[in-house]
N, CA, C and O atoms as a printed pandas DataFrame, in Angstrom:
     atom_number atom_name residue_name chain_id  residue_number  x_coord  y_coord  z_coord
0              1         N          UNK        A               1  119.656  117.880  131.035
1              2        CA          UNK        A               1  119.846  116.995  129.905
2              3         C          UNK        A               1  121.048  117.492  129.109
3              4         O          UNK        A               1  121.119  118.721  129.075
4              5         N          UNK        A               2  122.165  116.730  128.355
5              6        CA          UNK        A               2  123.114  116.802  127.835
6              7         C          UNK        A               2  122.962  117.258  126.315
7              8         O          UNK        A               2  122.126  116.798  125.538
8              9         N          UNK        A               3  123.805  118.133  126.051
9             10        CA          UNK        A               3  123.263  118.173  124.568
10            11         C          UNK        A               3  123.263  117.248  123.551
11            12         O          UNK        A               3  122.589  117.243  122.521
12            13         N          UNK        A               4  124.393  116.173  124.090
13            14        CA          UNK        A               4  124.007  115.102  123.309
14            15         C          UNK        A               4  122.571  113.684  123.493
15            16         O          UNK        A               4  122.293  112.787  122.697
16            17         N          UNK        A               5  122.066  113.946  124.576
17            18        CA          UNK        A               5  120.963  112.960  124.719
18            19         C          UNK        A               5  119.685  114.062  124.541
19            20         O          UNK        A               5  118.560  113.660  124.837
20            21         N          UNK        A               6  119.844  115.304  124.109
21            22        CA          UNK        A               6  118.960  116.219  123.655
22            23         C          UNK        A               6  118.889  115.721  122.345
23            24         O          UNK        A               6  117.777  115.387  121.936
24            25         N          UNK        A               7  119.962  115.596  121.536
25            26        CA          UNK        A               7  120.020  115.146  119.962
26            27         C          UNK        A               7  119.733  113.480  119.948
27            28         O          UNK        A               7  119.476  113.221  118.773
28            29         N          UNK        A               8  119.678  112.484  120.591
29            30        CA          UNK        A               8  119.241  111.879  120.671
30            31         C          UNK        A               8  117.685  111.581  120.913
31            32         O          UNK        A               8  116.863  111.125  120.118
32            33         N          UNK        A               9  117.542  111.938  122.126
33            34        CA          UNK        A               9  115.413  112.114  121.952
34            35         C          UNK        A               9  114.776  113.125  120.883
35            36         O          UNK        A               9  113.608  113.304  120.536
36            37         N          UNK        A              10  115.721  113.589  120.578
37            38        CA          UNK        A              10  114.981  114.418  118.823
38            39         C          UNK        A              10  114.955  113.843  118.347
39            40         O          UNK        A              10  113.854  113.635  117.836
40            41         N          UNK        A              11  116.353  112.734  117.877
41            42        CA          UNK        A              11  116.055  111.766  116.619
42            43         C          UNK        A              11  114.726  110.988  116.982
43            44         O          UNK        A              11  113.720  111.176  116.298
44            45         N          UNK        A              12  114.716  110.082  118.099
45            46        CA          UNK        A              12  113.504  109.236  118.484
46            47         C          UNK        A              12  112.295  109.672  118.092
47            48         O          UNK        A              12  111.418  109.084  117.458
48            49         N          UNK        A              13  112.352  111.246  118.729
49            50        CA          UNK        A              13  111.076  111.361  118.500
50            51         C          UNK        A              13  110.757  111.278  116.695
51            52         O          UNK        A              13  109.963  110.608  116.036
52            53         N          UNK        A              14  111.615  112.122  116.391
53            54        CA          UNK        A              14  111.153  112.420  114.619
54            55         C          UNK        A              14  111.062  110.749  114.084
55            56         O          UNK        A              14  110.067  110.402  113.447
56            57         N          UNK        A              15  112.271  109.662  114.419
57            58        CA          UNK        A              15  111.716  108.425  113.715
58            59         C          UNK        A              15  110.242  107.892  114.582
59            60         O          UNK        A              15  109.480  106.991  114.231
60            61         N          UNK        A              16  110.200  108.262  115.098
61            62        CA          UNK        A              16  108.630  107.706  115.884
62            63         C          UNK        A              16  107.118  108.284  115.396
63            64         O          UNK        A              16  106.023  107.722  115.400
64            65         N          UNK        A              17  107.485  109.534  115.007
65            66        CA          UNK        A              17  106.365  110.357  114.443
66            67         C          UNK        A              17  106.579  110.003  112.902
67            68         O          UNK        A              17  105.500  109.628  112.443
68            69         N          UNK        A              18  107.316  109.993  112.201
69            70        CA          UNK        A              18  107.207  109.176  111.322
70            71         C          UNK        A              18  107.148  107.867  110.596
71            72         O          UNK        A              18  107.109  107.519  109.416
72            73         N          UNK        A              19  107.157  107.152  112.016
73            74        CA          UNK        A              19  106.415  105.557  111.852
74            75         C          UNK        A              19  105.430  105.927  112.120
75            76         O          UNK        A              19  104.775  105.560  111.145
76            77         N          UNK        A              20  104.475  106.635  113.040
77            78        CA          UNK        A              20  103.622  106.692  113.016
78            79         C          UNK        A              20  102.608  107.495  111.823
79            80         O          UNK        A              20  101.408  107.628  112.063
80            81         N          UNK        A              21  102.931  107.770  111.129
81            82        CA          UNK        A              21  102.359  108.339  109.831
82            83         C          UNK        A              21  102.078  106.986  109.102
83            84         O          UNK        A              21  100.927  106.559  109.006
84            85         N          UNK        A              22  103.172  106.310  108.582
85            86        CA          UNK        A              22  103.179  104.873  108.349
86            87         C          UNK        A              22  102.138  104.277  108.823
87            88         O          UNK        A              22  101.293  103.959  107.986
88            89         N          UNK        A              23  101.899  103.988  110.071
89            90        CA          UNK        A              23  100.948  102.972  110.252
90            91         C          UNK        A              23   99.818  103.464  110.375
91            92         O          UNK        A              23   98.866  102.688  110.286
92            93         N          UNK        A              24   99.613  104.610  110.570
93            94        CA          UNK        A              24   98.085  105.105  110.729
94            95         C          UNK        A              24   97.485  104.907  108.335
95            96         O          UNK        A              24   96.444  104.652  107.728
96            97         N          UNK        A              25   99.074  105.264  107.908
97            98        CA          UNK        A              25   98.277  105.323  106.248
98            99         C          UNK        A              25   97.314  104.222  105.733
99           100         O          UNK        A              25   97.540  103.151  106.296
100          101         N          UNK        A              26   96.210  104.164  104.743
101          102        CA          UNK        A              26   95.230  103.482  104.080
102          103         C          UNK        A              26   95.783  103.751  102.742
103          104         O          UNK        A              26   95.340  102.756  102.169
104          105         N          UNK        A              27   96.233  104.192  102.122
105          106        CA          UNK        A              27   96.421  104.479  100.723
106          107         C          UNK        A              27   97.742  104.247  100.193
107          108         O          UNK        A              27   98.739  104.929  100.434
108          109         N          UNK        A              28   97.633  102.737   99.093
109          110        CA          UNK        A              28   98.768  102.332   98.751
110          111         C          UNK        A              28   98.892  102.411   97.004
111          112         O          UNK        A              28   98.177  103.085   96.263
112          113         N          UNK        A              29   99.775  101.706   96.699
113          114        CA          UNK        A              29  100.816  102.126   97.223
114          115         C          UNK        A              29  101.617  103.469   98.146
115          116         O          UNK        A              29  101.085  104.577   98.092
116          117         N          UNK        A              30  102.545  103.333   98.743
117          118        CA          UNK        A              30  102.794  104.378   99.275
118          119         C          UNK        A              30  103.995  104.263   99.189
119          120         O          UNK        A              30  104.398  103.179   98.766
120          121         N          UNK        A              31  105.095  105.404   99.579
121          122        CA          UNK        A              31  106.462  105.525   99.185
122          123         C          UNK        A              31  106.648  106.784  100.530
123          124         O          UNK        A              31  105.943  107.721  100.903
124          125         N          UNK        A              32  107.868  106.261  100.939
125          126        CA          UNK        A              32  108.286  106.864  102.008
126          127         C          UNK        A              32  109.756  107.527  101.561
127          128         O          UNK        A              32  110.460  106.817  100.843
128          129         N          UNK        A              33  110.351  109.083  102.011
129          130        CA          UNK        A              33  111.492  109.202  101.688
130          131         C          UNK        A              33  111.554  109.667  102.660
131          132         O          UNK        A              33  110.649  110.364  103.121
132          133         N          UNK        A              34  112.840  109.370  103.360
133          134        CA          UNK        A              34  113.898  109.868  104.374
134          135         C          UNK        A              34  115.296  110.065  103.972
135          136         O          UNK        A              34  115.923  109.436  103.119
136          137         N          UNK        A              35  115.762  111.214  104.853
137          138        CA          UNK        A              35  116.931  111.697  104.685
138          139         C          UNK        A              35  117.958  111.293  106.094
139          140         O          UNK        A              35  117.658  111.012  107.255
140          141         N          UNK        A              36  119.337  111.418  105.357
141          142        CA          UNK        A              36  119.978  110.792  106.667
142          143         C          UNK        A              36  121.361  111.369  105.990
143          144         O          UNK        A              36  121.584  111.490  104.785
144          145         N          UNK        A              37  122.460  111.777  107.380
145          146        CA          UNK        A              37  123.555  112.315  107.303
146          147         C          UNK        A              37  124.014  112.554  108.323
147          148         O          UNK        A              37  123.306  112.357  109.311
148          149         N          UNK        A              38  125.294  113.041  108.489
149          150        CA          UNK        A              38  126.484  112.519  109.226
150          151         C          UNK        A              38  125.916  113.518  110.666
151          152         O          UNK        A              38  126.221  113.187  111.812
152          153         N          UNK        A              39  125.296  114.417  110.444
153          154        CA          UNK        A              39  124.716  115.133  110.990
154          155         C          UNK        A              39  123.266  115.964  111.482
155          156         O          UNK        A              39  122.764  116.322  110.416
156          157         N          UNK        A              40  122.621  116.300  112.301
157          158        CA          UNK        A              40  120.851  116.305  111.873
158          159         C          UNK        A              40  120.900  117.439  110.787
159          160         O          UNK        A              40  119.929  117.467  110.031
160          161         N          UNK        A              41  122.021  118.510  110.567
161          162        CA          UNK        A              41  121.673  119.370  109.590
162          163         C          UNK        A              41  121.832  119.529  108.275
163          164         O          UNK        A              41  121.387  120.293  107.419
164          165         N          UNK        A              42  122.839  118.305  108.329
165          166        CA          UNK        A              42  123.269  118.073  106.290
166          167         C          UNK        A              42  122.473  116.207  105.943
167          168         O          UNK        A              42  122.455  115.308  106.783
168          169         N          UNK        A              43  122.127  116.147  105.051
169          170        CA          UNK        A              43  121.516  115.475  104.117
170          171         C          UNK        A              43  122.400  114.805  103.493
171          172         O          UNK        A              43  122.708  115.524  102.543
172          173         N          UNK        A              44  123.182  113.573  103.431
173          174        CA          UNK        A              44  123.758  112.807  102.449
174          175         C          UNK        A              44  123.479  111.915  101.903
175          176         O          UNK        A              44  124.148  111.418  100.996
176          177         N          UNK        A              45  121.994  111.331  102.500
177          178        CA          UNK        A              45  121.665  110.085  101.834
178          179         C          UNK        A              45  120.146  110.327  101.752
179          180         O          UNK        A              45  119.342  110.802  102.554
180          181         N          UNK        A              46  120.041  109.875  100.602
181          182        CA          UNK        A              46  117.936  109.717  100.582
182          183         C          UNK        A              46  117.361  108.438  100.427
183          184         O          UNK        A              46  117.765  107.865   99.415
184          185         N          UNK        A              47  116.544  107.805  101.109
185          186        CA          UNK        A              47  115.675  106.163  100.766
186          187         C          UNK        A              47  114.836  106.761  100.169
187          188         O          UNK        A              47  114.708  107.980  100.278
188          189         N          UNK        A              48  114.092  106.021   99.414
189          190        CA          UNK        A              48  112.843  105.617   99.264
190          191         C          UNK        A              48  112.654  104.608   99.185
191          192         O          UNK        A              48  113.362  103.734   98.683
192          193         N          UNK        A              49  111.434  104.516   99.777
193          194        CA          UNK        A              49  110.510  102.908  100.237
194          195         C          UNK        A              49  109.727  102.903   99.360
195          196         O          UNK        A              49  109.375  104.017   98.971
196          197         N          UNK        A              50  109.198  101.841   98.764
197          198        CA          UNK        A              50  107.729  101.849   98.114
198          199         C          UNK        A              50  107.252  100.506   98.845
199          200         O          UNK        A              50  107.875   99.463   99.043
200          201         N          UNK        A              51  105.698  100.940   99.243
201          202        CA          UNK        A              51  105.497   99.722   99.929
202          203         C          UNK        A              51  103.877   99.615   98.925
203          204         O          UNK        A              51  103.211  100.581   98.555
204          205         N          UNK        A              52  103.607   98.298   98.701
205          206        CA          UNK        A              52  102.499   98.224   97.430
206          207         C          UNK        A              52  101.183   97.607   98.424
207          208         O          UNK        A              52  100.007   97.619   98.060
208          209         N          UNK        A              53  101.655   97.098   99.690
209          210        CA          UNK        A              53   99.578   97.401  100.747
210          211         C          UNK        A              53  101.094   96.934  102.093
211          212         O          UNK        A              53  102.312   96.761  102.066
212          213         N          UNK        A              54  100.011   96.916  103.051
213          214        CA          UNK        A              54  100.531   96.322  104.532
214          215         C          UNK        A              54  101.197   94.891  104.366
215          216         O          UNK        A              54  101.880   94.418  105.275
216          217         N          UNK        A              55  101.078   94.533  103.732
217          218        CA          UNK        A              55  101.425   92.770  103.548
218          219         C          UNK        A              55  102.445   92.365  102.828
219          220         O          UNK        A              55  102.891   91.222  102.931
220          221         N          UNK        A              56  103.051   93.486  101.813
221          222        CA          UNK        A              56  103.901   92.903  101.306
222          223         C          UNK        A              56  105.490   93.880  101.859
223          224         O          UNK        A              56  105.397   94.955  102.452
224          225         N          UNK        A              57  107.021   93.134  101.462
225          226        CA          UNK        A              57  107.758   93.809  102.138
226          227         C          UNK        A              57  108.403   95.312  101.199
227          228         O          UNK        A              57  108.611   95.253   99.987
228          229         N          UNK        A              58  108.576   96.219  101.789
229          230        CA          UNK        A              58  109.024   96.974  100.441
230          231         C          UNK        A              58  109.881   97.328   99.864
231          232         O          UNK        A              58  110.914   97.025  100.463
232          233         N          UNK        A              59  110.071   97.843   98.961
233          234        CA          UNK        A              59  111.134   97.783   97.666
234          235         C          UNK        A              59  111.841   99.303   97.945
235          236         O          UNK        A              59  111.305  100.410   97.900
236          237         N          UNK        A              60  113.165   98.958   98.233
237          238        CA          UNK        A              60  113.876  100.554   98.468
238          239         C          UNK        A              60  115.360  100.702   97.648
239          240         O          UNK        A              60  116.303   99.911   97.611
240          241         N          UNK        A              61  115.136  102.465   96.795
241          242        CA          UNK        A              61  116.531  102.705   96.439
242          243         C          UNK        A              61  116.565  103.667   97.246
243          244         O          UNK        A              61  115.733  104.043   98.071
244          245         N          UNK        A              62  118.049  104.240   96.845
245          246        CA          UNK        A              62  118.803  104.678   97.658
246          247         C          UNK        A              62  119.634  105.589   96.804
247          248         O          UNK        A              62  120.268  105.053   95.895
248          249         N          UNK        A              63  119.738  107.110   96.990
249          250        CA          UNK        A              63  120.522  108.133   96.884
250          251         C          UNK        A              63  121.703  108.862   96.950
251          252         O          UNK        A              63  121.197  109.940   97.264
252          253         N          UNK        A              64  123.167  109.140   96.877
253          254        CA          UNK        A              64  123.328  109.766   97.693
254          255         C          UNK        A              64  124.340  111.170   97.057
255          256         O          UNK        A              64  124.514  111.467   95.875
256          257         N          UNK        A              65  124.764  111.697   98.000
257          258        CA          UNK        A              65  125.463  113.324   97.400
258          259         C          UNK        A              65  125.602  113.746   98.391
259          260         O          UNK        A              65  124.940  113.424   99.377
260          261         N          UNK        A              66  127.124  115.148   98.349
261          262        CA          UNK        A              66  127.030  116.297   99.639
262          263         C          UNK        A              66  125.556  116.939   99.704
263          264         O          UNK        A              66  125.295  117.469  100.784
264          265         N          UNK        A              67  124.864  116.965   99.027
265          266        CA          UNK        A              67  123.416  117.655   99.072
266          267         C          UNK        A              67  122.182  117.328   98.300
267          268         O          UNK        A              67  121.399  118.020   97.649
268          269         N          UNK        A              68  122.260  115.956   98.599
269          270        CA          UNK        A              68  120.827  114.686   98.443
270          271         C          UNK        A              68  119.530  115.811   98.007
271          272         O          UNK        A              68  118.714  115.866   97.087
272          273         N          UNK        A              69  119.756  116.406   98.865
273          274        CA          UNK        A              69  118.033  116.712   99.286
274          275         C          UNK        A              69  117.828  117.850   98.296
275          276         O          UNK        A              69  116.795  118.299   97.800
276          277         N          UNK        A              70  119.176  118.207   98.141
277          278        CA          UNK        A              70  118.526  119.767   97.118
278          279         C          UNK        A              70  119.111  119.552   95.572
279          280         O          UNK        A              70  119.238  120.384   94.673
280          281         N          UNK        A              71  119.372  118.350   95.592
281          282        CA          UNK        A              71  120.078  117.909   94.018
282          283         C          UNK        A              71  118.732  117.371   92.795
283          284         O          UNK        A              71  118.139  116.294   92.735
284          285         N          UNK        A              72  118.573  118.837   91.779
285          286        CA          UNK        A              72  117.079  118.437   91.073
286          287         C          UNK        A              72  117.383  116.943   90.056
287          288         O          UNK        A              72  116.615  116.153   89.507
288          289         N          UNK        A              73  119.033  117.050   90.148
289          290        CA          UNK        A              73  118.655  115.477   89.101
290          291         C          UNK        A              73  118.354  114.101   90.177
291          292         O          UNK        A              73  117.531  113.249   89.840
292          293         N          UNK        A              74  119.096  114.000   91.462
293          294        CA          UNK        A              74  117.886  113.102   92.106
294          295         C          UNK        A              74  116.824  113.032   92.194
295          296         O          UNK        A              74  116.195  111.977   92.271
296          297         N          UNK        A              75  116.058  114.894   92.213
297          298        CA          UNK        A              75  114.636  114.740   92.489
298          299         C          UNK        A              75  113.761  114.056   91.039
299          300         O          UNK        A              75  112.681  113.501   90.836
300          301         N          UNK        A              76  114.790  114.423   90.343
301          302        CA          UNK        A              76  113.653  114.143   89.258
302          303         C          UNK        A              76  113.880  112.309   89.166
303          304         O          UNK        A              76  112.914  111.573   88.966
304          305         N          UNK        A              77  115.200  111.813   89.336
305          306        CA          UNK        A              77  115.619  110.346   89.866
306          307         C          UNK        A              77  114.192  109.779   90.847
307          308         O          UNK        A              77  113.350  108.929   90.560
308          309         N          UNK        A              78  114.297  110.390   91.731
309          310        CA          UNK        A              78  112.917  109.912   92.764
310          311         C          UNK        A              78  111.945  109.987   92.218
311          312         O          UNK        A              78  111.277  108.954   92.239
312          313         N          UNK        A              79  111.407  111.083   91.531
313          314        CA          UNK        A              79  110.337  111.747   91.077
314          315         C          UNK        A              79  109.823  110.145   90.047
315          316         O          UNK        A              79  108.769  109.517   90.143
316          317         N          UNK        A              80  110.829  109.915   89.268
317          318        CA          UNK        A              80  110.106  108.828   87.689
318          319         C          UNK        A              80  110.133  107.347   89.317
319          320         O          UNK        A              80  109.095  106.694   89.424
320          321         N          UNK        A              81  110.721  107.187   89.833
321          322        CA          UNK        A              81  111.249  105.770   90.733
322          323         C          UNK        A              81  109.541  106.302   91.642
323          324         O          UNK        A              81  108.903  105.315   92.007
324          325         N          UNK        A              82  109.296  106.802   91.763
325          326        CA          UNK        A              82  107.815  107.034   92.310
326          327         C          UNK        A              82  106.721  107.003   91.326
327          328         O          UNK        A              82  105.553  106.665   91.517
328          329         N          UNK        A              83  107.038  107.231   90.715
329          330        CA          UNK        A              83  105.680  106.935   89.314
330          331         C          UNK        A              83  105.420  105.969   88.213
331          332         O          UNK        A              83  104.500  105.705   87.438
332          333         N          UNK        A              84  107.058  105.407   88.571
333          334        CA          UNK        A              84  107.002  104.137   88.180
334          335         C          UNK        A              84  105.934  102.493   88.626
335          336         O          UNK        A              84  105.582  101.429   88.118
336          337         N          UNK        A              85  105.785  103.457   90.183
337          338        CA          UNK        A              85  105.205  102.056   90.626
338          339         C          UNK        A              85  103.750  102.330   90.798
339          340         O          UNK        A              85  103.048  101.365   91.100
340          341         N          UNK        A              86  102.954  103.978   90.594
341          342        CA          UNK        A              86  102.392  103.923   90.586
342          343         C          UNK        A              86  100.989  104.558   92.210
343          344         O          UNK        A              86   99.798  104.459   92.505
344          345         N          UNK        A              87  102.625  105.326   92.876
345          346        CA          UNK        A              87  101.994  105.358   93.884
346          347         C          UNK        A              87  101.300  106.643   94.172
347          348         O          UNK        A              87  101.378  107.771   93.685
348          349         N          UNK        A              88  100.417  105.967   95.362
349          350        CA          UNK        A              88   98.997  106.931   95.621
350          351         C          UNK        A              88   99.176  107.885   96.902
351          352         O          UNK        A              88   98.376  108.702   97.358
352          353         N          UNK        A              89  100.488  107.533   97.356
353          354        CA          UNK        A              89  100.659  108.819   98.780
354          355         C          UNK        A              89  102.412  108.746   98.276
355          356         O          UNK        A              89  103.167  108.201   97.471
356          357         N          UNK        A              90  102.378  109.691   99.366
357          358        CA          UNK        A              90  104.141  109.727   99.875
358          359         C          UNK        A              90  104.631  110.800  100.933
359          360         O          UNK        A              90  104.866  112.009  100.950
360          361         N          UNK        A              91  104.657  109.866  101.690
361          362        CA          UNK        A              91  105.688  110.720  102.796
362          363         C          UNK        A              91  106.879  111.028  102.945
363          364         O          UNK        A              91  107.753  110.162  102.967
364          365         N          UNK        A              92  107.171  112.465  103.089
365          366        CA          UNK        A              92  108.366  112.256  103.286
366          367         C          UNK        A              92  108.815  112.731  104.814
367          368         O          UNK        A              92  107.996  113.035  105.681
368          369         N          UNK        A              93  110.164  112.741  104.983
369          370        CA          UNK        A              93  110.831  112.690  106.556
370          371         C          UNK        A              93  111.002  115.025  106.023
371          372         O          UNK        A              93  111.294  115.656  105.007
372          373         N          UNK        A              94  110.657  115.332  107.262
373          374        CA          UNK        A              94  110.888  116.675  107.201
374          375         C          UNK        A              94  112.008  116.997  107.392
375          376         O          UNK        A              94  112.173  118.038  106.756
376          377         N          UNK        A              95  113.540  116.536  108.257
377          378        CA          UNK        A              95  114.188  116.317  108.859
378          379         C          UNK        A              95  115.106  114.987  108.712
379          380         O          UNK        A              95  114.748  113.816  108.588
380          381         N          UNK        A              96  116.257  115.487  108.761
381          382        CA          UNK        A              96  117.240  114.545  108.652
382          383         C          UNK        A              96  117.101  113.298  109.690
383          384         O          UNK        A              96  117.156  113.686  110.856
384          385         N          UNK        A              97  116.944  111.968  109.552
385          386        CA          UNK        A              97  116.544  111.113  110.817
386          387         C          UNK        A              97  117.609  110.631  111.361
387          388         O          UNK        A              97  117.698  110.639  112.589
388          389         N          UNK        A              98  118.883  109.985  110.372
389          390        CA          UNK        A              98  119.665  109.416  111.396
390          391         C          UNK        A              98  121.105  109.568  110.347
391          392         O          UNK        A              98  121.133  110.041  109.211
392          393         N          UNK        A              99  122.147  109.049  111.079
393          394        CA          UNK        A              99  123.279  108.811  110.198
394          395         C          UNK        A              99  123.175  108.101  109.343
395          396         O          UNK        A              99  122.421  107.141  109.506
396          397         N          UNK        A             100  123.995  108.284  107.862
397          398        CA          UNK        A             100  123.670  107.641  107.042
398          399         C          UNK        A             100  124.617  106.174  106.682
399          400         O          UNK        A             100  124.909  106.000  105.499
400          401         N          UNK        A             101  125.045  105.218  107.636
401          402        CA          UNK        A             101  125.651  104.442  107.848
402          403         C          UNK        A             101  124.981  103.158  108.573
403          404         O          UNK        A             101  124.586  103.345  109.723
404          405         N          UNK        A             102  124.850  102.128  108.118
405          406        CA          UNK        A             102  124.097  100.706  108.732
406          407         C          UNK        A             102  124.754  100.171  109.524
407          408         O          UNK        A             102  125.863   99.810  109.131
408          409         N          UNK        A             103  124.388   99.890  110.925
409          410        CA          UNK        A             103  124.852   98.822  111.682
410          411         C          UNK        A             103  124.843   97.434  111.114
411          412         O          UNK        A             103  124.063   96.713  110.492
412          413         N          UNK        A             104  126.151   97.378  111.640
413          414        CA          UNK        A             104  126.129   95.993  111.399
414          415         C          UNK        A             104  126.710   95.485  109.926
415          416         O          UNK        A             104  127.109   94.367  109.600
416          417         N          UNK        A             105  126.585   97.053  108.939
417          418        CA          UNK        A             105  127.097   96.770  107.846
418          419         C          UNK        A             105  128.486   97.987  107.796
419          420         O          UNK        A             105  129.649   97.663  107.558
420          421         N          UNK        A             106  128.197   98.863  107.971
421          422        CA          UNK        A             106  129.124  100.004  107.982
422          423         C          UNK        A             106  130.250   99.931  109.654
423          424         O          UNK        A             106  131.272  100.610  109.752
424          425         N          UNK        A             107  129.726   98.933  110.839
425          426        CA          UNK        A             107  130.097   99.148  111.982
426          427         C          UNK        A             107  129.773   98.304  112.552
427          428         O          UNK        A             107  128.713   97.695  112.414
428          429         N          UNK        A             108  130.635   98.095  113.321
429          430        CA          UNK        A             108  129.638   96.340  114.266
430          431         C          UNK        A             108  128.512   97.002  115.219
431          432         O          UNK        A             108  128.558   98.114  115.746
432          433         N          UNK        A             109  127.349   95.895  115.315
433          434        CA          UNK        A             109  126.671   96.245  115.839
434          435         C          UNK        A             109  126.436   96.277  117.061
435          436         O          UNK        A             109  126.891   95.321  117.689
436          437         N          UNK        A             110  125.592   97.443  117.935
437          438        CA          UNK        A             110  125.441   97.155  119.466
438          439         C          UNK        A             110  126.643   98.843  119.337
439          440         O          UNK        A             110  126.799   99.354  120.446
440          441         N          UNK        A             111  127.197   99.410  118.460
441          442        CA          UNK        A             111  127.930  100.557  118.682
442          443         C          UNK        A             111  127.462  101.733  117.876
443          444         O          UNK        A             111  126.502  101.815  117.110
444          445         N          UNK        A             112  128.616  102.881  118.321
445          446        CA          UNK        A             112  127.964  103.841  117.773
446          447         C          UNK        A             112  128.718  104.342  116.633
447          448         O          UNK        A             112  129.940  104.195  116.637
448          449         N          UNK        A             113  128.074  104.975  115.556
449          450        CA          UNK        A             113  128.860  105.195  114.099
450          451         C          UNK        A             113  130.068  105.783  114.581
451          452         O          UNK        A             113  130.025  106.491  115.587
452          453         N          UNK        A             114  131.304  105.541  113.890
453          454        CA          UNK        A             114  132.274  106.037  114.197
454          455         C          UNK        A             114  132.574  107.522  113.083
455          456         O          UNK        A             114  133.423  108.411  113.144
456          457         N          UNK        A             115  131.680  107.315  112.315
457          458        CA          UNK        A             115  131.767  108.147  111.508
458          459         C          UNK        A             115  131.121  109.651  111.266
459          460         O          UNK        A             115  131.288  110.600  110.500
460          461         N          UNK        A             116  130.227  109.266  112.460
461          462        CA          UNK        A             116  129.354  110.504  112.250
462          463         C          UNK        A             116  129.298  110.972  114.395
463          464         O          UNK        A             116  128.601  110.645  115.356
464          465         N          UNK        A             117  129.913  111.432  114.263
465          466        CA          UNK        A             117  129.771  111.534  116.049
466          467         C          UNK        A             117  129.035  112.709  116.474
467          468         O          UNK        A             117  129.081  112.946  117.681
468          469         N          UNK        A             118  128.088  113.824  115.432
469          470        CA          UNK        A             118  127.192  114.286  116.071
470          471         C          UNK        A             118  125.858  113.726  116.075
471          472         O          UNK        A             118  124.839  114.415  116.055
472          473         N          UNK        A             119  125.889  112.270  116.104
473          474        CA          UNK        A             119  125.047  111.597  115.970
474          475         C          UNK        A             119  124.793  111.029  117.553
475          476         O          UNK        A             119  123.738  110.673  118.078
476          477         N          UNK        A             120  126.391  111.092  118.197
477          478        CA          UNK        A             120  125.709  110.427  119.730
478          479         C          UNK        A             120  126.973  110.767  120.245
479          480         O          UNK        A             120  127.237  110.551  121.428
């Protein structure tokens, strides 16, 4: 296996194990944060999801900085944007999941970020 389709079935797996947290949860609201950057080892962007039961779609901001993840005035940013709505879990991503760039918005889609190439 290549080291780059090694870094690829890592990402899969980690976004897969963390959908699956998602759908196995009962306790809502819930709020999901993931991290994403140009690389699996730096952090430039943070979501959070808030999702208020299974049925409805959810409500996400968005972060960002050279160091998202360890910046206390985002955390405390996330911290009130999570208690605002009231929620009863939260997951977060342990691990950086993907580049922090949208297909389709940042890159045409069907390709690969041009911006982040230890991504693929």
């Amino acid at each position: 296996m290549t080291p780059q389709s090694t870094l690829e079935a890592l990402a899969a797996r980690r976004k897969a194990q963390f959908r699956d947290l998602i759908s196995e949860n009962t306790a809502y609201p819930l709020a999901t944060i993931t991290y994403h950057g140009p690389s699996p080892h730096i952090a430039t962007k943070s979501i959070v999801g808030i999702l208020a039961s299974k049925e409805t779609e959810p409500i996400f901001k968005e972060w960002q900085g050279e160091k998202v993840a360890d910046d206390v005035q985002t955390a405390r940013e996330v911290a009130r944007f999570v208690q605002e709505h009231e929620v009863a879990r939260v997951l977060t991503s342990e691990w950086v999941l993907s580049c922090p760039h949208e297909e389709g918005v940042d890159f045409p889609e069907g390709e690969d970020c041009p911006y982040c190439p230890d991504w693929h």
